[in-house]
C-alpha positions, 0 to 999 in steps of 0.5 A: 661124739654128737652133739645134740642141742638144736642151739649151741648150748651157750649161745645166751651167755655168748650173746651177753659178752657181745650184744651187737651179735644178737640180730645175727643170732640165726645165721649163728644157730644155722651155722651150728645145725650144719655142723650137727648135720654133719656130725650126724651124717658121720656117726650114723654112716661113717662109724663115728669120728673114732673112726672116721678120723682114722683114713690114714688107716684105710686109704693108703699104703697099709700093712695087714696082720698077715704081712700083706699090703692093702693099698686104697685110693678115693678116685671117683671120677678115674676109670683105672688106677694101677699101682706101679714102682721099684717092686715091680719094675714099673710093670703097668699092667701087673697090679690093677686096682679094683673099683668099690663102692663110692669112688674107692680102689684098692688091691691087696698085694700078698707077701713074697714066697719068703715072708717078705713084704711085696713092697720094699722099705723106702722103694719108689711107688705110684699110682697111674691113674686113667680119666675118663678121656683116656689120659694116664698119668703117674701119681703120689698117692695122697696118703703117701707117708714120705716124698723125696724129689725124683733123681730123674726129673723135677718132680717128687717120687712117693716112697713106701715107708714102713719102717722096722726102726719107727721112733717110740716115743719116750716122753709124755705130752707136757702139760698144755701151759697157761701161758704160752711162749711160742718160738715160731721156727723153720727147720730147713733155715736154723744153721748158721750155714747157706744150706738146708739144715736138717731135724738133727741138728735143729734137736742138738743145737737149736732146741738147747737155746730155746729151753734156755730162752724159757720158752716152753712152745715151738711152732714148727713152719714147712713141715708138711712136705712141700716141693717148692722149697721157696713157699716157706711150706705154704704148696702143700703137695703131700699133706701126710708126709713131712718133708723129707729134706730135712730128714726121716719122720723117724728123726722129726719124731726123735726131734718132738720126744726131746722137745717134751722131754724139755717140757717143750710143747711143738705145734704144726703150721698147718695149711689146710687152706689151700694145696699146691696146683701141682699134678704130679707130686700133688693132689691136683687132679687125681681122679683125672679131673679138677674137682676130685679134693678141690672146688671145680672151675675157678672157685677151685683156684685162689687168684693170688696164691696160685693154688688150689682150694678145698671142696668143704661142701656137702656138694660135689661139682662130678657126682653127688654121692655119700662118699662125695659128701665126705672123703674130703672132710675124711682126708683133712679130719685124718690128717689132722689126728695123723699128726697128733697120733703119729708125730705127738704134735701137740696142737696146730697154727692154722694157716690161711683162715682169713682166705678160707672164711670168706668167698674173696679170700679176705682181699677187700679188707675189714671195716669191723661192720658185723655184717661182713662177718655174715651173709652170702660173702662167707664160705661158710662151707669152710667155716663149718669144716674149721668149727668141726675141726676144732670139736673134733680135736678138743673132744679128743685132746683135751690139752690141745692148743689150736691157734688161729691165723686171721686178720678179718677179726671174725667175731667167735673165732676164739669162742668154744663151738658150744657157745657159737664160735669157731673154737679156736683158743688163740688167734694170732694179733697180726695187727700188731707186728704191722703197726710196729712195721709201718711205724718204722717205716713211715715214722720218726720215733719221736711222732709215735703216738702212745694212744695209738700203741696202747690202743693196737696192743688191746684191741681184741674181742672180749674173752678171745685170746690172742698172741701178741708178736712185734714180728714173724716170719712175715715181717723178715721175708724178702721185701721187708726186714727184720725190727733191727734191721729197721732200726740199725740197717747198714750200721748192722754191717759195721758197729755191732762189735763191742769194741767199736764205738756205740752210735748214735743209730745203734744205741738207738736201736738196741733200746727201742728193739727192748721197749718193743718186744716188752711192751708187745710181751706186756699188753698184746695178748694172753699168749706172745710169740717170737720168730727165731733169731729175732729175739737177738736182733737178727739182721737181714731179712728171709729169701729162699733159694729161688731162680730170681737169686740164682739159688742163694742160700745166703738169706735163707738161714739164721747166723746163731753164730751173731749172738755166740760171738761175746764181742759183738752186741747181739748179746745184749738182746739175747740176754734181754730176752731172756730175762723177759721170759724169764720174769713171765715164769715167775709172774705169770702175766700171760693168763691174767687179763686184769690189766689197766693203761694208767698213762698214755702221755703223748708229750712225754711219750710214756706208757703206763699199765697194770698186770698180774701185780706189776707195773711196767713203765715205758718212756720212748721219748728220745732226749727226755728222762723224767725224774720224780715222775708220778705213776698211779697204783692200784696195789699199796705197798713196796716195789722195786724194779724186777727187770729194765732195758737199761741194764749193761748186761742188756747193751744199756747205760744203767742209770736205774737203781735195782736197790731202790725202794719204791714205797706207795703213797694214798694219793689216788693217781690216773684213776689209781688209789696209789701212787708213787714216783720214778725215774725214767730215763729217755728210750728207757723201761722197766717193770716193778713188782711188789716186795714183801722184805727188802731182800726178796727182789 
């Protein structure tokens, strides 16, 4: 799996796409040449990424043919590991490790006189490790396979799994989409109830309405265990245990062989970005000194998160050695093919990259200047770990989706390793969801400027795929709100009934809520996303239990309960959603980039554009309806509308006609050799698709 061209291979073609990186072409060929490096270093000492790839199968708690127990540590820096826990009544001077080569320990421990396992099933373990001051303290191994919080302290114990009852999987990876729907979701908040919901009720009861939505993606969030219920899953502590407060890794697995049994693809939110600082439970200082996984002295501490970084680097702050170089790579390389290979992920939402790419972690913001894209202000030490990540994985998994969070707009970020990228295949737009945010915050609706809309939604590198979203789990945490929230605010509490009467505040609301997730849905991107419970207009906003609100689980959930209620207008927004969806399936929008803006009227507040063969309309002007409006078409021929936010089904007042033939005429319009014209009603849209009978639509 090594690349040999001393050039990304099609760096040219790259160049052709964007000229403005041609000066920057050495820093780019440099960039490839470390990752050839590394990939030479690994084939050539390390077995390959076959094997390389595989250190959960090394390190760690593993069982032996024979019924024995091999247990290995990376610690290069301790000078004593003893292995404790409930097997051996926490006998600290029982099972001693051996020191190895290159930092490594390890003790193999026989099967009991009757055959059983040394170590039980589920039984409490640790490693107490020693630091060459002397200090002992008590560890989860960082290879542990399952955590679970101590019944004696705050901290988390590691448990021993090797389970006679593992899950096996019954059905295949669904084919990787062409466009990709994705519900963003979190397990612990998907009940109704002020409690952490669990894998079993989020497969019985939240899987079922997202395969009715249409969605055809999950991106799972705080999955990797994490003990800080309260960092959304941000604190790593285990990076190869799932978090056990929701369940067992055999019910995660059950969960993730039904969601492909629905044609579902599930991604993990992977944070491999930074680690939670603690000691105990975590990987903070696990060799007794601070630079074991991570960077030593402050570059190993992100000033805002709080939290430890990654050494990347071929360097090492203790002692350089070839097991220095690696172990680290190894770690986070293995715990990416872990969750391919043992939880049939089918992809990863990475976390952080902003912070990663850069030595201020993205603090100062981005002007676009390609110069902040180059030189001694990126860690490039990162960069080369995330372009050999991504080779690593889309040589293995061809049908893998990986997907980028970045608000730097670093050029490549999108574009194959071969060409000169990174070789991510989306990166999240995250400049949209704040546009509509700030928008709602700062401005009256009737200041939206279209140009400005039109302008966020397509602002992207050319040929690198983005997921456009008007909201995510960061626009609904604890100091935001929610779109309808935004919208609606108290009146949420007190007219979402059916048989109260309709406000002004809320009819409002419902209609610009639609307009945006279809104009977001329509133009952003090549992929769209939707955070859970949003798709109906979930009010509120996300706090978890936490010491500040006294370990409230009141906005730490999400109220299905709000849209399975048919008198409330919840409804309205669910069904919309889904129809949205729904007419993607049948025009696949998504993965066709030919799309043209006609009509950007900032006085009459109307959106105009092209794509995959539709024609969607949008007039957020609040008082006025245009009748007989002119719109250009590319395409002569008979439309009529396939979906409109103005349907009663949808909360609207159906002043558009579905029976409507909308016929072509040869007169060239907004640089489009056809046109035709509509009514569009105020706070209104609709999409028009192509016709060939009158009773086909």
């Amino acid at each position: 799996m090594e690349i040999t061209s001393l050039v990304p291979t099609k760096l040219e073609n790259y160049f052709d796409d964007d000229p403005y990186l041609r000066p920057y072409r050495d820093d780019i060929v440099e960039r490839y040449r470390q990752m050839q490096d590394i990939l030479h270093h690994i084939n050539q000492y390390m077995g390959g990424l076959e094997n390389f790839t595989r250190g959960y199968e090394y390190f760690g708690f593993n069982q032996l043919e024979d019924g024995s127990i091999i247990y290995r540590e990376w610690a290069p820096a301790a000078v004593n590991l003893a292995l404790i826990g409930d097997f051996n009544q926490w006998n600290r001077n029982s099972h001693q490790l051996q020191k190895k080569e290159y930092g490594a320990w390890e003790i193999i421990l026989p099967p009991n006189s009757d055959g059983t396992s040394a170590i039980p099933h589920a039984s409490i373990v640790k490693v107490e490790v020693t630091s060459i001051h002397g200090d002992k303290v008590d560890h989860i191994s960082p290879w542990i396979r399952y955590a679970v919080p101590s019944k004696i302290s705050s901290v988390y114990d590691g448990i021993y799994w090797q389970t006679s009852q593992s899950h096996i999987f019954k059905y295949p990876r669904p084919k990787k989409p062409l466009s990709l729907k994705v519900y963003e979701c979190h397990v612990g908040i998907s009940s109704p109830e002020p409690k952490i919901a669990t894998y079993n009720n989020f497969r019985e009861n939240i899987l079922p309405r997202i395969a009715d939505l249409g969605y055809n993606c999950i991106q799972m969030m705080a999955i990797m265990e994490h003990t800080y219920y309260a960092s959304f899953g941000y604190q790593v502590t285990n990076f190869f245990a799932v978090s056990s407060r929701y369940g067992t890794p055999e019910e995660l697995k059950l969960l993730i062989d039904t969601a492909h049994s629905l044609g579902i693809i599930v991604l993990l939110d992977l944070v491999h970005s930074h680690a939670s600082k603690n000691v105990l439970d975590g990987l903070n200082q696990f060799d007794g000194t601070d630079s074991c996984y991570f960077l030593g002295g402050p570059l190993g501490m992100h000033p805002q998160w709080d939290s430890r970084l990654f050494n990347y680097s071929r360097q090492s702050s203790f002692i350089i050695t070839i097991s220095n170089i690696t172990e680290v790579r190894r770690f986070l390389l293995s715990n990416l093919r872990w969750y391919m290979d043992e939880y049939m992920f089918d992809g990863f939402r990475f976390d952080g990259i902003t912070s990663m790419l850069y030595r201020n972690h993205g603090l100062q913001g981005f002007s676009g200047n390609y110069e902040e894209y180059f030189g001694s202000s990126v860690d490039n030490d990162a960069l080369i770990y995330l372009m050999l990540a991504n080779h690593f994985l889309h040589s293995f998994y061809p049908d893998i989706i990986t997907i980028a969070e970045d608000v730097s707009g670093m050029p490549g970020m999108c574009r194959d390793v071969e060409y000169g990228g990174i070789g991510f295949d989306y990166r999240l737009a995250m400049a949209i969801p704040d546009m509509w945010i700030k928008m709602l915050k700062e401005e009256r609706d009737e200041e939206w400027r279209m140009g400005h809309i039109v302008y966020t939604l397509t602002n992207h590198r050319f040929k690198e795929k983005v997921i456009a979203y008007a909201e995510s789990h960061d626009q609904a945490l604890v100091g935001d709100k929610t779109i309808a929230f935004w919208l609606m605010d108290k009146e949420m509490y007190t007219n979402m009934s059916k048989l109260s009467v309709l406000t002004p505040i809320v009819e409002r609301g419902l209609a610009l809520h639609k307009m945006i997730r279809l104009v977001t849905f329509g133009l952003g991107g090549q992929g769209y996303l939707n955070f859970s419970g949003n798709e109906f207009g979930h009010p509120e906003w996300l706090d978890f239990p936490r010491t500040g609100n006294n370990e409230n689980y009141s906005y730490a959930r999400r109220q299905y309960n709000l849209v399975d209620d048919n008198l409330l207008r919840y409804q309205y927004l669910y069904h919309f959603d889904k129809e949205m969806i729904h007419l993607e399936d049948i025009h696949p929008w998504l993965s066709n980039d030919n799309k043209y803006v006609s009509c950007k009227n900032e006085d009459d507040k109307v959106i105009v554009f092209e794509r995959s063969g539709l024609i969607f309309c949008f007039n957020f002007h609040h008082c006025k309806s245009f009748s007989d409006y002119k719109i250009g078409i590319d395409i002569p021929g008979r439309y009529r509308v396939a979906l409109d936010t103005d349907q009663e089904i949808f909360g609207g007042q159906n002043r558009i006609n579905h029976n409507i033939d909308h016929f072509t005429s040869p007169k060239p319009w907004h640089n489009r050799q056809h046109s035709t014209q509509v009514y569009i009603p105020c706070r209104t849209a609709f999409v028009l698709a192509k016709a060939k009978d009158i009773n086909e639509l």
